[in-house]
C-alpha atoms as an extended CHARMM CRD file, in Angstrom:
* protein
*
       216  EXT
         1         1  UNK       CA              0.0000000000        0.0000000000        0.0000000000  PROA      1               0.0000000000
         2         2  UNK       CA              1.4960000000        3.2510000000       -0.7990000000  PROA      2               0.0000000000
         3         3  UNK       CA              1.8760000000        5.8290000000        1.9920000000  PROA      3               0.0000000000
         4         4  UNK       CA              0.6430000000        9.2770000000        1.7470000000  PROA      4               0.0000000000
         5         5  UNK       CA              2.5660000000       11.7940000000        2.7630000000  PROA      5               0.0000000000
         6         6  UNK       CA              1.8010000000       14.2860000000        5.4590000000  PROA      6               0.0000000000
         7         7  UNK       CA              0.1090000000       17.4620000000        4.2250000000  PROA      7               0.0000000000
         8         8  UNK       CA              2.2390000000       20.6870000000        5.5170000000  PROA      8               0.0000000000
         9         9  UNK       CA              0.2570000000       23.2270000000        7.3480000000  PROA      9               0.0000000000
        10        10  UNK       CA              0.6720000000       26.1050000000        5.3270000000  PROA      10              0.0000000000
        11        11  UNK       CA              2.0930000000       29.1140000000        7.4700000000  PROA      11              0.0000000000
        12        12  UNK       CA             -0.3310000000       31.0630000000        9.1560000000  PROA      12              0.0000000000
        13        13  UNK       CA             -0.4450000000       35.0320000000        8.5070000000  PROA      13              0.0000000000
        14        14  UNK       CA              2.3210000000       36.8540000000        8.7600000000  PROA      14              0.0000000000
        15        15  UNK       CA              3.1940000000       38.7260000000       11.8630000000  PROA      15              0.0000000000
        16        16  UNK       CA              2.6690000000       42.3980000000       11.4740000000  PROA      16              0.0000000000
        17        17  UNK       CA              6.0470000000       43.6510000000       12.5730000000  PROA      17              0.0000000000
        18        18  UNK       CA              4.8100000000       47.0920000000       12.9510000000  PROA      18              0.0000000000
        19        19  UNK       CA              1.1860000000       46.3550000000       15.1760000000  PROA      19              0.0000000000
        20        20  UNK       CA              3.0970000000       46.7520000000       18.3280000000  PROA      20              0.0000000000
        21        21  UNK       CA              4.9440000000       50.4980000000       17.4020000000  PROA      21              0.0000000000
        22        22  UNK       CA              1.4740000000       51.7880000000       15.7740000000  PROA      22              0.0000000000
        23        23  UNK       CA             -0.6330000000       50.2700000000       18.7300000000  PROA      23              0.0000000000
        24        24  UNK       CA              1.4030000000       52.1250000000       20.7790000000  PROA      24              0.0000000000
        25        25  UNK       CA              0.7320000000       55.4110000000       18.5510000000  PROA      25              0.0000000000
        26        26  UNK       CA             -2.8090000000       54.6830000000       18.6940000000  PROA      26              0.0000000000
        27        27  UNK       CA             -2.8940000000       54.1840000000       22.4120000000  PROA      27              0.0000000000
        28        28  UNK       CA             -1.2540000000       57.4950000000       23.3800000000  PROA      28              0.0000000000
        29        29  UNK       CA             -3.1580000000       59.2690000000       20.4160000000  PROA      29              0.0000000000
        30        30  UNK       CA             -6.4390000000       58.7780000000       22.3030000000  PROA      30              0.0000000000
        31        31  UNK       CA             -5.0230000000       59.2290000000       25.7640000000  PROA      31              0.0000000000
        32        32  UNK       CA             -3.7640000000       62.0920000000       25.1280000000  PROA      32              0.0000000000
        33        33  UNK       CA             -7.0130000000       63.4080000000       23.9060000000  PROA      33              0.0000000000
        34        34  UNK       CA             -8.9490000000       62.0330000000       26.6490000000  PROA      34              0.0000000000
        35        35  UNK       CA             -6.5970000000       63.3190000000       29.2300000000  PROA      35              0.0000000000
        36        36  UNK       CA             -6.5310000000       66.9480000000       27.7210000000  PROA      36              0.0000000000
        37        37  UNK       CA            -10.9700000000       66.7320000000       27.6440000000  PROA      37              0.0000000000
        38        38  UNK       CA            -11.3660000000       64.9150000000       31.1870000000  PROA      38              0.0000000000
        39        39  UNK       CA             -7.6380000000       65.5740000000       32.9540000000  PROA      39              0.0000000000
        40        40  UNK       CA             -5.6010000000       63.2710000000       35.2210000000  PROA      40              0.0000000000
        41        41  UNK       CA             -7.2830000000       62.0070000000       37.7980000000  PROA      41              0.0000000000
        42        42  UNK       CA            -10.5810000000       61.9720000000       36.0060000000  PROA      42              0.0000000000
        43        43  UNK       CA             -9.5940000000       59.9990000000       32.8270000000  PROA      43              0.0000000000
        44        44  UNK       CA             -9.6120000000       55.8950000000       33.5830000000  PROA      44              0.0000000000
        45        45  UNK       CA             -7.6420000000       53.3290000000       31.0680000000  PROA      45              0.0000000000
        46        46  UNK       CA            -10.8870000000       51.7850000000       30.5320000000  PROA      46              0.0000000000
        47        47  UNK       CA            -11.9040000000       55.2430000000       28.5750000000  PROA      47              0.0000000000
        48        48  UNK       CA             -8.8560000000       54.6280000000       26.0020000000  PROA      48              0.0000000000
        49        49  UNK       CA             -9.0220000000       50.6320000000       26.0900000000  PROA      49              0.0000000000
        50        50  UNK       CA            -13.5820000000       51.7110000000       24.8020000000  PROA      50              0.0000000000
        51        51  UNK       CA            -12.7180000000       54.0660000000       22.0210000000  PROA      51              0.0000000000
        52        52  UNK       CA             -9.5840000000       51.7570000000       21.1810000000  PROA      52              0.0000000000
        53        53  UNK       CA            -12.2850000000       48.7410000000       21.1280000000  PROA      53              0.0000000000
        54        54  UNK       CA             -9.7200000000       46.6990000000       22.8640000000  PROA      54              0.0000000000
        55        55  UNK       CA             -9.3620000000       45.0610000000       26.4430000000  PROA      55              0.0000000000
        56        56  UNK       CA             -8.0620000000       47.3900000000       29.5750000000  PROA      56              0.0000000000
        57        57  UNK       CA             -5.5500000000       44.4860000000       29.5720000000  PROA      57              0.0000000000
        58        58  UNK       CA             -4.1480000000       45.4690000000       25.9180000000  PROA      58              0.0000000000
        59        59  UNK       CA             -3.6260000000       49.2650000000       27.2330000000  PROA      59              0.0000000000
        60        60  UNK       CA             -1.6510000000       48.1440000000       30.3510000000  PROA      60              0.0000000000
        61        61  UNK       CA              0.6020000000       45.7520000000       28.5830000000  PROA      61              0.0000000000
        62        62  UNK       CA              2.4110000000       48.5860000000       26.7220000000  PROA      62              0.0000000000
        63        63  UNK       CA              1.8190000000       51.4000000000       29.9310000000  PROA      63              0.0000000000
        64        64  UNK       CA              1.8940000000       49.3930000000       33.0650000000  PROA      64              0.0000000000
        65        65  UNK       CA              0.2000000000       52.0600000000       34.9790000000  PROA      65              0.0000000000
        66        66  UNK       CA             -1.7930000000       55.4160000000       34.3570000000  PROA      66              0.0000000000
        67        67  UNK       CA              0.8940000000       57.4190000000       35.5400000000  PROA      67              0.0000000000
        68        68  UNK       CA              2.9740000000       55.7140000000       32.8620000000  PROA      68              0.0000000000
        69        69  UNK       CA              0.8400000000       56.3760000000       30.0220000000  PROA      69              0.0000000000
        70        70  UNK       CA              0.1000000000       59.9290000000       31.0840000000  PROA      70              0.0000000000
        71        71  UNK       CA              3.6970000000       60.5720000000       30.9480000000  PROA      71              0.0000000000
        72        72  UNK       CA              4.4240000000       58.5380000000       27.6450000000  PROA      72              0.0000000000
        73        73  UNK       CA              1.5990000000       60.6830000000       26.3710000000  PROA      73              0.0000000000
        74        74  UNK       CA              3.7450000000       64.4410000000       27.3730000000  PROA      74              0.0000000000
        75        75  UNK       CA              6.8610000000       62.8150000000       26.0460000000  PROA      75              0.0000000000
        76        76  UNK       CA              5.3080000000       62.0740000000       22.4420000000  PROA      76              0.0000000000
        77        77  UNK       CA              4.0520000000       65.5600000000       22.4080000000  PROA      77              0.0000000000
        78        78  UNK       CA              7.6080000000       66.7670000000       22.6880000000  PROA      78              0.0000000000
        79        79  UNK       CA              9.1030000000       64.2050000000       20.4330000000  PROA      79              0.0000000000
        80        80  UNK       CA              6.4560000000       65.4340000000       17.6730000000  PROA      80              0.0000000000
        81        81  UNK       CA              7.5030000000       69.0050000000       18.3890000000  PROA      81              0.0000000000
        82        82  UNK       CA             11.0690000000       68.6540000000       17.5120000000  PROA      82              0.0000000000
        83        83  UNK       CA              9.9510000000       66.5600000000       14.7020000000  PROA      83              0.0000000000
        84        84  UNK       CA              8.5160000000       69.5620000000       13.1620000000  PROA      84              0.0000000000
        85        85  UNK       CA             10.6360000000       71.7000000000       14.2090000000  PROA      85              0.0000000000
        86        86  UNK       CA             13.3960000000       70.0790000000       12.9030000000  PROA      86              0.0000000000
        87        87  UNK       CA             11.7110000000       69.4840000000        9.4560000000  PROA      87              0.0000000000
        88        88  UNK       CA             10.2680000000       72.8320000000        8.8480000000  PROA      88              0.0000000000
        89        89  UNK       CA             13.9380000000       74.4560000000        9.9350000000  PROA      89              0.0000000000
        90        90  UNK       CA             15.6550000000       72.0630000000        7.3420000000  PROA      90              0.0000000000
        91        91  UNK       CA             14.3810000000       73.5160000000        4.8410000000  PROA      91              0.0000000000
        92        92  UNK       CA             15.9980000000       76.7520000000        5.4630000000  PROA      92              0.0000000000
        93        93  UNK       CA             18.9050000000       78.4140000000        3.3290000000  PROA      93              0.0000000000
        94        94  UNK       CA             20.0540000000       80.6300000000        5.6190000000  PROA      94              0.0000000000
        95        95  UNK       CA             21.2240000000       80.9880000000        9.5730000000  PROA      95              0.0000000000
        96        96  UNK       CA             18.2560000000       83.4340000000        9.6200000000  PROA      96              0.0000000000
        97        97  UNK       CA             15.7520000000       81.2820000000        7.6700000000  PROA      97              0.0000000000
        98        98  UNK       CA             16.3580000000       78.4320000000        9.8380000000  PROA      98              0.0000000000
        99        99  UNK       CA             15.3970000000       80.7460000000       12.7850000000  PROA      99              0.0000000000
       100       100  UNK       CA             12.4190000000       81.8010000000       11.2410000000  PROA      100             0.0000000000
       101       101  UNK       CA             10.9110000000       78.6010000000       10.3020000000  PROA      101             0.0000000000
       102       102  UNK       CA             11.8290000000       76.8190000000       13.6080000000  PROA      102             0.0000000000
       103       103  UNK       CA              9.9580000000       79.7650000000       15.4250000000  PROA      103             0.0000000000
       104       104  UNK       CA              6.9490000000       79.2950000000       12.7280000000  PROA      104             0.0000000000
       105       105  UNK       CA              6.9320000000       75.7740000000       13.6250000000  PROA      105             0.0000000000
       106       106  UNK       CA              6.6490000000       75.5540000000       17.2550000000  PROA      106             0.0000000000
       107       107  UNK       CA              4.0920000000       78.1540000000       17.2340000000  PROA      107             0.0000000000
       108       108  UNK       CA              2.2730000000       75.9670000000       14.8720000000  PROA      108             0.0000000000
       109       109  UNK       CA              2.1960000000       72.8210000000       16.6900000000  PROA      109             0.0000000000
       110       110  UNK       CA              0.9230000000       73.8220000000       19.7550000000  PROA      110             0.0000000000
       111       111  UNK       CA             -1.7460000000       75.7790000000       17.6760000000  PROA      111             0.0000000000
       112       112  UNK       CA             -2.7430000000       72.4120000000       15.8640000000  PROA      112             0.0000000000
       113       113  UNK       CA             -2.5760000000       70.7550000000       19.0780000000  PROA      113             0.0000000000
       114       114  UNK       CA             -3.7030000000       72.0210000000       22.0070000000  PROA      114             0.0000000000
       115       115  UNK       CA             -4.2580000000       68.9670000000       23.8650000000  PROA      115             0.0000000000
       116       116  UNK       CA             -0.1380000000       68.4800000000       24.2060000000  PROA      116             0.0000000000
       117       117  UNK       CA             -0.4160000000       72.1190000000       26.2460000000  PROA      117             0.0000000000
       118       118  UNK       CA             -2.9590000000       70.6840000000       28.5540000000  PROA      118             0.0000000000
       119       119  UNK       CA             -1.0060000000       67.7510000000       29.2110000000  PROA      119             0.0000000000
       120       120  UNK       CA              1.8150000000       70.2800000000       29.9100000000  PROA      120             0.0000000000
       121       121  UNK       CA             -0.1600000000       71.8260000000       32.5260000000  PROA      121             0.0000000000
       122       122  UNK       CA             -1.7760000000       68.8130000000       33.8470000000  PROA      122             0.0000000000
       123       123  UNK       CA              2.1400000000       67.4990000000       34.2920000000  PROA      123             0.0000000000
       124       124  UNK       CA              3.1040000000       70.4920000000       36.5360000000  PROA      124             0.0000000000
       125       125  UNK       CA             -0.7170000000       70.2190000000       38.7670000000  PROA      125             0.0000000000
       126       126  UNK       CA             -0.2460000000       66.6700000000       39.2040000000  PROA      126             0.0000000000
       127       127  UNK       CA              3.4790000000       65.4170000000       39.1410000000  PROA      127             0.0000000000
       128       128  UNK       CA              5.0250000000       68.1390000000       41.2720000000  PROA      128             0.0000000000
       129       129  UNK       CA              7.6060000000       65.8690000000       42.6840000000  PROA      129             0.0000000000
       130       130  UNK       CA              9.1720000000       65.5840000000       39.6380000000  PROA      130             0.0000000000
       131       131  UNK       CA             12.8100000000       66.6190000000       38.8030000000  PROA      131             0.0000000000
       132       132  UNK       CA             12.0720000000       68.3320000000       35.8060000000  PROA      132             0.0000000000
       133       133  UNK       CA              9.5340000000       68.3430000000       33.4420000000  PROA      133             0.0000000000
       134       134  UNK       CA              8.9210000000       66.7340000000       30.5260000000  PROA      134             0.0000000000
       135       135  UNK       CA              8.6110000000       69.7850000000       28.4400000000  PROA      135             0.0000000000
       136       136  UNK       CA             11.7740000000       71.0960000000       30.0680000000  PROA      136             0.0000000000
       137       137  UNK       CA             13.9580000000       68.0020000000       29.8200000000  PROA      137             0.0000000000
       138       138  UNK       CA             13.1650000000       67.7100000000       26.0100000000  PROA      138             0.0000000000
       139       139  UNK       CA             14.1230000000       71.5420000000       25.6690000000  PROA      139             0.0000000000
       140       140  UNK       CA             17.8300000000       70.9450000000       27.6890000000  PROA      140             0.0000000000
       141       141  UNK       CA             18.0650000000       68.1700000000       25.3770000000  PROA      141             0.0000000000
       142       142  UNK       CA             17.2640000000       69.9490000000       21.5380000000  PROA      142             0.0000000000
       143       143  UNK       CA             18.5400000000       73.3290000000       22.6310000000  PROA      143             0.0000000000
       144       144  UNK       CA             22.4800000000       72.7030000000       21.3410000000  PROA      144             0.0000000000
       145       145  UNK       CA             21.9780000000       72.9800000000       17.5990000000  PROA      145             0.0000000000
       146       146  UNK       CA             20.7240000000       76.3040000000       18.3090000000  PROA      146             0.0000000000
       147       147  UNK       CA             23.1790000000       77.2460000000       20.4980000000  PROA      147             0.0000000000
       148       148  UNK       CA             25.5530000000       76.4890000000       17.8400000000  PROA      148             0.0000000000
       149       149  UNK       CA             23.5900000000       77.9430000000       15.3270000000  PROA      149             0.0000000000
       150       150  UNK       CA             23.2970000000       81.5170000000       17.1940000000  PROA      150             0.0000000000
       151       151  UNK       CA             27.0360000000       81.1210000000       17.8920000000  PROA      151             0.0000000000
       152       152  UNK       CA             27.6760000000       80.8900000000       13.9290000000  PROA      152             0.0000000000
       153       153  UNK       CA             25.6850000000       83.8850000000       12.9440000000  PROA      153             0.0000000000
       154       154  UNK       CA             27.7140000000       85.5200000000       16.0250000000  PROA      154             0.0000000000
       155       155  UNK       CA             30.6760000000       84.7200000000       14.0830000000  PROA      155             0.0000000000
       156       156  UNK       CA             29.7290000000       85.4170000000       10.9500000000  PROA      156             0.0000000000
       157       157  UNK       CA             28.2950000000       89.0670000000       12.3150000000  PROA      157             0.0000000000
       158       158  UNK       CA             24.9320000000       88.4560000000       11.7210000000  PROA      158             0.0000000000
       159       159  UNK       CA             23.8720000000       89.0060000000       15.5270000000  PROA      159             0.0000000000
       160       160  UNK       CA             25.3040000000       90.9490000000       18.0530000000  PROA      160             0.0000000000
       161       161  UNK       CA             28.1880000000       89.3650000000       20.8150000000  PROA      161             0.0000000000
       162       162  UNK       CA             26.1790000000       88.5530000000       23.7290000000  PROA      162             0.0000000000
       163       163  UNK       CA             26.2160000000       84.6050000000       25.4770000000  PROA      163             0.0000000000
       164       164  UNK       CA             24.4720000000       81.9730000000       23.6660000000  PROA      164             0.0000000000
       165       165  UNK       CA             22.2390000000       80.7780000000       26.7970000000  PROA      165             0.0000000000
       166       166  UNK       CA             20.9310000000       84.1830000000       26.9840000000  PROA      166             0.0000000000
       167       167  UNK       CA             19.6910000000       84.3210000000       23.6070000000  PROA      167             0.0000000000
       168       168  UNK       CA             18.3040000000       80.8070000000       23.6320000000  PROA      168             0.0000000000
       169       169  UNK       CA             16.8300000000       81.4560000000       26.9360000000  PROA      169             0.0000000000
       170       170  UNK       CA             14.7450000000       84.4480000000       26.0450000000  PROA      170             0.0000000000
       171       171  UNK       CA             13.4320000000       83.1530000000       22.6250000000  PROA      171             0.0000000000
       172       172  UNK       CA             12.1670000000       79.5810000000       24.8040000000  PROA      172             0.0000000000
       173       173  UNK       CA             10.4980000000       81.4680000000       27.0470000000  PROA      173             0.0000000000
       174       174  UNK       CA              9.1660000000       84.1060000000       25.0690000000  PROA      174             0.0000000000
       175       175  UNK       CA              7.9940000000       81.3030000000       22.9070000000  PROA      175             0.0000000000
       176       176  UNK       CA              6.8360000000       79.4050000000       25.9470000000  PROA      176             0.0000000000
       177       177  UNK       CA              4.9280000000       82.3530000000       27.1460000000  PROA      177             0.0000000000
       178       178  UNK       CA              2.9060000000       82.7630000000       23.7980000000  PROA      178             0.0000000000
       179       179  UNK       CA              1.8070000000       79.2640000000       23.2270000000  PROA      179             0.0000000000
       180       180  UNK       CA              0.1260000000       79.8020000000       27.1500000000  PROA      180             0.0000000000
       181       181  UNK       CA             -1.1640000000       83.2420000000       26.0460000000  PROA      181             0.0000000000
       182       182  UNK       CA             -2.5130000000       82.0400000000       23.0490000000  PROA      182             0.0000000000
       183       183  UNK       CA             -4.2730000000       78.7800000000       25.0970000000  PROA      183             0.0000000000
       184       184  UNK       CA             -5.9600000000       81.1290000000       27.6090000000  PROA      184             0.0000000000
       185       185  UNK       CA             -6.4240000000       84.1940000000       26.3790000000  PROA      185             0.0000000000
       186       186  UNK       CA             -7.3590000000       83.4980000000       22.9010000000  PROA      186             0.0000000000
       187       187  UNK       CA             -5.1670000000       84.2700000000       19.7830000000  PROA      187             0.0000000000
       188       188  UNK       CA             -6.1130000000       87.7070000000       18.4370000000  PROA      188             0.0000000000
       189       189  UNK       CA             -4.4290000000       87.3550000000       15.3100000000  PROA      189             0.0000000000
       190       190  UNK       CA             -3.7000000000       85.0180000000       12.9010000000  PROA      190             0.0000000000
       191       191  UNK       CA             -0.7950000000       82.9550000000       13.2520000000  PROA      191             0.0000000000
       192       192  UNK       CA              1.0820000000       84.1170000000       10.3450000000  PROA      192             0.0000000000
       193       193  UNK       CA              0.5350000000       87.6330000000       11.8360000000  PROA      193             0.0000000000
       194       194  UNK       CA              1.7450000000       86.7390000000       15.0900000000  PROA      194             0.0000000000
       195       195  UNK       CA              4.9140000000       85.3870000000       13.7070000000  PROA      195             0.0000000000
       196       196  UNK       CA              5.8520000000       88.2000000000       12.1120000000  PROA      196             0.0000000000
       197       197  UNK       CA              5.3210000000       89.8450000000       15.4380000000  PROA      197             0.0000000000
       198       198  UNK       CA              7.8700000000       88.0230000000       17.2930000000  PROA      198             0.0000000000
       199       199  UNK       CA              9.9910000000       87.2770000000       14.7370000000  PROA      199             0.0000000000
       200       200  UNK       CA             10.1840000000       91.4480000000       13.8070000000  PROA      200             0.0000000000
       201       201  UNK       CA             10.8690000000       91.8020000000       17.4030000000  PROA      201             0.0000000000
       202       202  UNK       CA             13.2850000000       89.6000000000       17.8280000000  PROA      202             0.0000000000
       203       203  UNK       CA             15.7930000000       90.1850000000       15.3120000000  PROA      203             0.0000000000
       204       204  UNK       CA             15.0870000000       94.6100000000       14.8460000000  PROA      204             0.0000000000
       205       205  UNK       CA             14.1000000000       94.7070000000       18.1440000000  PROA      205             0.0000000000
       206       206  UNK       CA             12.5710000000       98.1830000000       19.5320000000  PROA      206             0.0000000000
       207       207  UNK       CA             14.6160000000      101.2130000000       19.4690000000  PROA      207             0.0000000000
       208       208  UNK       CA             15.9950000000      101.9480000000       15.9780000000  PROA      208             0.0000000000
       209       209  UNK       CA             19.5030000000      102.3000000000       15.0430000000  PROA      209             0.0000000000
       210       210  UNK       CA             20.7580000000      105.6320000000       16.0090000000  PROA      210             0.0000000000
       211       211  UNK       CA             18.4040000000      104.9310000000       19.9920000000  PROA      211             0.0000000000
       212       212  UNK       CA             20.2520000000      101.9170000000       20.0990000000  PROA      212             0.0000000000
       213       213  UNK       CA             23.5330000000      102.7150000000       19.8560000000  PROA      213             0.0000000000
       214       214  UNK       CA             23.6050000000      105.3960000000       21.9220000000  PROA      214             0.0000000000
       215       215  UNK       CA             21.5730000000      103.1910000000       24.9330000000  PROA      215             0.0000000000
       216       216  UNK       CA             24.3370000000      100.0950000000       24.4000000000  PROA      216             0.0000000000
């Protein structure tokens, strides 16, 4: 009698080597929008697991508590941010350029996403025994290409000779400042318009030339 041979199972469907990275995108997508609506202590997993349609169980196997995916949620914010940054200030040809469009940028994102500012806030209410930030810690980390960049344009005599971590410091938090005036208070103006606000400011300053010589 001749023997049949075994049939092979065929192999099942491929894993999707990517489900776990975009899960993760889609987890802290909603949290972070259900955090900003209902804030910290108000928002349970179960709220992201529902809209998710998956089990609590899936959310805390990539955040293992609230706290964590609060936090993972800030910290994506950021990373987005210099993500933009970064992108929209490659595109410069200039020193000057680059400035512009980095400052364009962040005032951009945090106008086409206000939910990363209340997680900002929420951060500070809630998690005040924290070192340092999340916002701040990303900032310490991204600020040394612009350091070096104002240091350049120093040296090529495009700005005047004054320390590097003074000028970076008073752009951040004038920028800081804005994207919180702008959540608040409302934005008057449009965004384009308010760029060229601070960006006239910034590099012509107030007084004009002959005032400003004489006050230095």
């Amino acid at each position: 009698m001749t023997q049949t041979a075994p049939v092979r199972r065929g192999p099942g469907r491929p894993r999707d080597a990517e489900l776990p990275e975009r899960r993760r995108r889609e987890i802290l997508e909603v949290a972070t929008r259900k955090f900003a609506q209902n804030g910290f202590a108000a928002t349970d997993v179960q709220f992201v697991a529902d809209e998710l349609n998956v089990g609590k169980g899936t959310v805390y196997r990539y955040f293992p508590s609230k706290e964590d995916l609060f936090l993972a949620a800030v910290d994506q914010g950021m990373q987005q941010l210099k993500t933009v940054i970064d992108q929209a200030a490659g595109q410069a040809g200039t020193a000057i350029e680059r400035v512009e469009l980095g400052v364009k940028a962040y005032l951009e994102y945090f106008d086409q996403h206000p939910d990363v500012i209340e997680l900002v806030i929420q951060e500070r209410s809630n998690f005040r025994d924290r070192v340092r930030p999340t916002y701040f810690v990303h900032r310490d980390a991204n600020i040394g290409p612009w350091k070096d960049l104002f240091q350049k344009m120093m040296d090529d005599g495009l700005v005047r000779n004054v320390p590097v971590e003074r000028i970076t410091e008073v752009i951040s938090d004038l920028l800081y400042g804005t994207i919180f005036t702008n959540h608040f208070a409302g934005r008057k103006k449009s965004l384009a318009s308010q760029c060229e606000d601070v960006l006239d400011i910034l590099f012509h300053g107030l007084l004009i030339n002959g005032k400003r010589e004489a006050h230095a």
